[in-house]
N, C-alpha and C positions, 0 to 999 in steps of 0.2 A: 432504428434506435439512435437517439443523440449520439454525439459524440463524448467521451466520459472528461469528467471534469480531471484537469493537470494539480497534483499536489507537487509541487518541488521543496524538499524539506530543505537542500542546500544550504540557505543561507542561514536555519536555526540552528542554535545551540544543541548539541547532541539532545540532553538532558528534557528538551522541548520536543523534540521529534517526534516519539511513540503518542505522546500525549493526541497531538495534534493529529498523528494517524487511524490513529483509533477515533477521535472525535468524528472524522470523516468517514469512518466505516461507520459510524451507529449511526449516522444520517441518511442513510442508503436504504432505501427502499428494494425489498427482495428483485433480482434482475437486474440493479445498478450496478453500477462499476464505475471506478476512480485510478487513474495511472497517478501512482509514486513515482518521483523522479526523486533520485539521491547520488551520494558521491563513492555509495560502497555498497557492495552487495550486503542486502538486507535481509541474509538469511536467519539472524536471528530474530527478525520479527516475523518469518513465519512459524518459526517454531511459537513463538508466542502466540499469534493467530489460532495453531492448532492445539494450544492448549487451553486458549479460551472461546475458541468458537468454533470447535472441532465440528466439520462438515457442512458449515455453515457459509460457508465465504471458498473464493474460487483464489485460484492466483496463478500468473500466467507472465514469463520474464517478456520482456518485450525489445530489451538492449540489454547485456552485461556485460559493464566495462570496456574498457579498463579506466574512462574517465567517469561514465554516467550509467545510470541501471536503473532500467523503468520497470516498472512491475506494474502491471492490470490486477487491480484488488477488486474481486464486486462479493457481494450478499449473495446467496441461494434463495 
């Protein structure tokens, strides 16, 4: 399996972030997977994941903190 593609939202505006994470989850083909890099634990964006793609997507921390929090996002 490739290696999954790095998202580092870091350097976006909050307000741009979700957007652009989400744009890279719907590009995913079922079995992909995408590592989030960001600057905070992005627990509420799974809660947002599982309320709009409840059982559909995986998620798996990869680092948390205290400077950087990778999360592995893939498609079911």
């Amino acid at each position: 399996m490739p290696e999954p593609r790095i998202l580092d939202v870091r350097s976006l505006v909050p307000m741009e972030r979700h957007h652009q994470i989400f744009e890279t989850y719907e590009r995913l083909k079922p079995g992909e997977r995408f590592v989030l890099v960001n600057d905070h634990d992005p627990k509420p964006l799974y809660y947002q994941f599982e309320a709009e793609h409840k059982e559909k997507f995986t998620w798996q921390y990869l680092e948390q903190g205290p400077q950087m929090w990778r999360v592995q996002i893939g498609r079911r």
